[in-house]
C-alpha positions, 0 to 999 in steps of 0.5 A: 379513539375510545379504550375499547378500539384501543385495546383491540388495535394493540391485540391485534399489533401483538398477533402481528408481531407474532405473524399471524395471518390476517384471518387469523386476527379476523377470527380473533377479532370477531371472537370479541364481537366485533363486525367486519368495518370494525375489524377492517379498520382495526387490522388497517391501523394495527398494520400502518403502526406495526409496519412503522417500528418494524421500519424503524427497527430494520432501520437502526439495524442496517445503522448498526450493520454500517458501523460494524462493517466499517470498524471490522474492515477499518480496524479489525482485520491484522495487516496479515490477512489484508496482504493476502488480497487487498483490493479484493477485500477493501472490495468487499469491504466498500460493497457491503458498507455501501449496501448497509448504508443505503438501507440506512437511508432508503429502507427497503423492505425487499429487493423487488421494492428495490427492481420493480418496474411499475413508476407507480410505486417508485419514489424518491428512494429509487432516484437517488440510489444509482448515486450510492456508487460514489460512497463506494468509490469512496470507501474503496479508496479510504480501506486500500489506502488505510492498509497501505498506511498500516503495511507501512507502520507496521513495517517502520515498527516491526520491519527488518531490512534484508537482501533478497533475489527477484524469481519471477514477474506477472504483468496482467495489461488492458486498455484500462490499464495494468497490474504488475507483480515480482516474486522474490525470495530471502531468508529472514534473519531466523533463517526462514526461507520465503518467496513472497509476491509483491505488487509493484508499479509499472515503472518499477516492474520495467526496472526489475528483472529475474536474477535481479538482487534486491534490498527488502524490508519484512515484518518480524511478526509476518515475513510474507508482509514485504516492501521492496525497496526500489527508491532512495526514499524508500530506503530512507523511511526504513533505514534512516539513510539519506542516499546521497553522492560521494564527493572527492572529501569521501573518497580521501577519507576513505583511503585511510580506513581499513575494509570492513570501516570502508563498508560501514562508511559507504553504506552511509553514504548510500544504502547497497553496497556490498563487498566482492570478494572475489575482485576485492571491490565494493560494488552498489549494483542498485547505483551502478557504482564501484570503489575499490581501495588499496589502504594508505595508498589509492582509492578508485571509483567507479560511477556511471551517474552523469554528475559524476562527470562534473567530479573535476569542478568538485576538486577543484572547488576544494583546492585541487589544482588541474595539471595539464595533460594531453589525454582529452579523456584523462584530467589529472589534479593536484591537492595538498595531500593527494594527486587525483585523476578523472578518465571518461569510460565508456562501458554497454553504450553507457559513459561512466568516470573512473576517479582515482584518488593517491596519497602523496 
C-alpha cells in the first residue's frame, strides 16, 4: 500500500469516528482528487478497520460491564437492601451479568443482528446463545446463596437473640411449587417495636402458627434483618447451646438450686424455657415440656417427647432400684438419695411422662 493510499484511508477512519456519512467522506475524498474506484476502496477499508476497533472496544466494554455487575451484586449491595427481595434482586443481578457476558462473547452490534430471521446472516454467535441460560441459572444461585451466606454472618456477628410473637402467615402454592411466609413482632433490646416478614419453608410454615411465641435472632445493625429459630441447629449456630434431653442426673441437681439457677441451668440444657409465674412452673413451649421444683424438697417433669418413656431404664442404668408397684402407668425407684416415680399420661391424644424426683 503506498503512502498516499495510506493517509487517505486514515482520513477517512478519522471522519468515521467523527460520524460523518459516507458522502460526506466522498465529498472529501474527491476534494483530494481522487476517482470514484479509488474512493470505493478507500471507504471500504477504511470501514472493515473502523469497524474492527469499535468491535474491540464494544468488546472490552461488555468485558468490564460483566465485571462491575458481578462485583456490585456480589459484593457491594449491604445485606439490608438484599433482605428486601432477594431473589427479585440476585434476578436481576444474574439477567444482567448474563447479557453483559454473552456480548463478551458474541458481540452483537444491535438486537436485530441478535432476532433476524434471515439463515444467511446467522453464524455461530446465534447457535450458542439459547445456551446462555445455564450461566444465568448459575449465577442466580451463586448471589441468593452468597446473601444467605452473608444473612447468616452478619447475624453470627451482630445478631441478638430475642423473643418474639407470629402475627400473620402468607403461602402462595402452584403446581411447580410454593412460598411461604411468617410475619412476626418483637422488640429489640433498645425497645424497637418491629413486625418483620420472613421467608420459611414449607415444613416450617405447617409448624407455625398465629399467636405462636417464637425465639428469633436479629441484627443490631438492621433489626428488619431476622431469622426465626425453628431448629435446635439454628439455636445452635446463634446461641452456643447444644439442645440436648434432660437426664435423672439433671433433674436431682436441680432439686437443690434456687429458681432463678434453675432457669439458668435448664436453658443449658435447652435453649426456651421460660418461667410461669402464674402456676410457678418453668415451661419450654418449642419441646412441649414442663418442670416445676419445690427447692430442697421435689422436682416434676413433664415431657411429651417419646424418649422420655425410657426414663425408668435411665434410672436404673445410675443405680435406681425399681419397687414393685401394682399401677401398670406408675413405676416407682429408689436411689441412694432420692425416690423417684415415672407415670404414663395422656393429654390431646398425645402420651407424655410425668417424672417426679424426691429427697429422701
Amino acid at each position: 500500500m503506498d503512502l498516499n493510499k495510506k493517509r487517505h484511508i486514515d482520513e477517512a477512519i478519522k471522519l468515521l469516528k467523527k460520524s460523518q456519512y459516507q458522502y460526506q467522506i466522498k465529498n472529501h475524498l474527491k476534494k483530494k482528487g481522487l476517482d470514484d474506484v479509488s474512493i470505493a476502496e478507500i471507504i471500504e477499508e477504511a470501514t472493515a478497520i473502523h469497524k474492527t476497533a469499535q468491535g474491540k472496544l464494544r468488546r472490552i466494554l461488555w468485558i468490564a460491564l460483566t465485571v462491575i455487575t458481578f462485583v456490585i451484586f456480589y459484593f457491594l449491595i449491604p445485606t439490608n437492601i438484599y433482605n428486601v427481595s432477594p431473589f427479585i434482586i440476585s434476578t436481576i443481578g444474574a439477567i444482567f451479568f448474563t447479557i453483559f457476558l454473552l456480548q463478551s462473547i458474541v458481540n452483537f452490534e444491535s438486537f436485530d443482528e441478535l432476532n433476524t430471521k434471515d439463515k444467511s446472516k446467522t453464524d455461530w454467535r446465534h447457535s450458542i446463545t439459547p445456551f446462555f441460560v445455564v450461566p444465568a441459572i448459575i449465577m442466580l444461585l451463586v448471589f441468593n446463596m452468597h446473601f444467605s451466606a452473608s444473612e447468616r454472618a452478619e447475624l453470627k456477628e451482630d445478631g441478638i437473640t430475642v423473643k418474639g410473637v407470629i402475627v400473620d402467615g402468607k403461602a402462595y402454592e402452584s403446581r411447580r411449587g410454593g412460598t411461604y411466609s411468617v410475619t412476626v413482632k418483637f422488640k429489640t433490646k433498645t425497645g424497637q417495636a418491629m413486625r418483620v416478614s420472613e421467608g420459611v419453608s414449607e415444613s416450617e410454615f405447617d409448624n407455625l402458627y398465629k399467636g405462636q411465641k417464637v425465639q428469633l435472632v436479629y441484627s443490631k445493625k438492621n433489626p428488619s434483618l431476622i431469622e426465626i429459630l425453628t431448629s435446635d441447629s439454628d439455636i445452635a449456630s446463634y446461641t452456643g447451646i447444644e439442645s440436648r434431653d434432660i437426664t435423672p442426673e439433671d433433674l436431682m441437681n436441680l432439686i437443690n438450686k434456687e429458681n432463678h439457677e434453675v432457669g439458668k441451668s435448664l436453658n443449658e440444657i435447652s435453649y426456651s424455657w421460660r418461667f410461669d409465674k402464674q402456676d410457678s412452673v418453668w415451661i419450654n413451649e418449642k419441646k412441649s415440656l414442663a418442670v416445676k421444683v419445690k427447692q430442697n424438697e421435689t422436682i416434676r417433669y413433664i415431657s411429651f417427647n417419646h424418649k422420655s418413656l425410657l426414663f425408668g431404664n435411665e434410672l436404673e442404668k445410675i443405680g435406681f432400684n425399681q419397687v414393685e408397684n401394682e399401677d401398670k402407668k406408675l413405676k416407682l425407684f429408689e436411689g441412694e438419695q432420692h425416690y423417684a416415680a415415672v407415670e404414663t399420661t395422656l393429654q390431646d391424644m398425645r402420651v407424655g411422662t410425668i417424672i417426679t424426683v424426691q429427697n429422701k
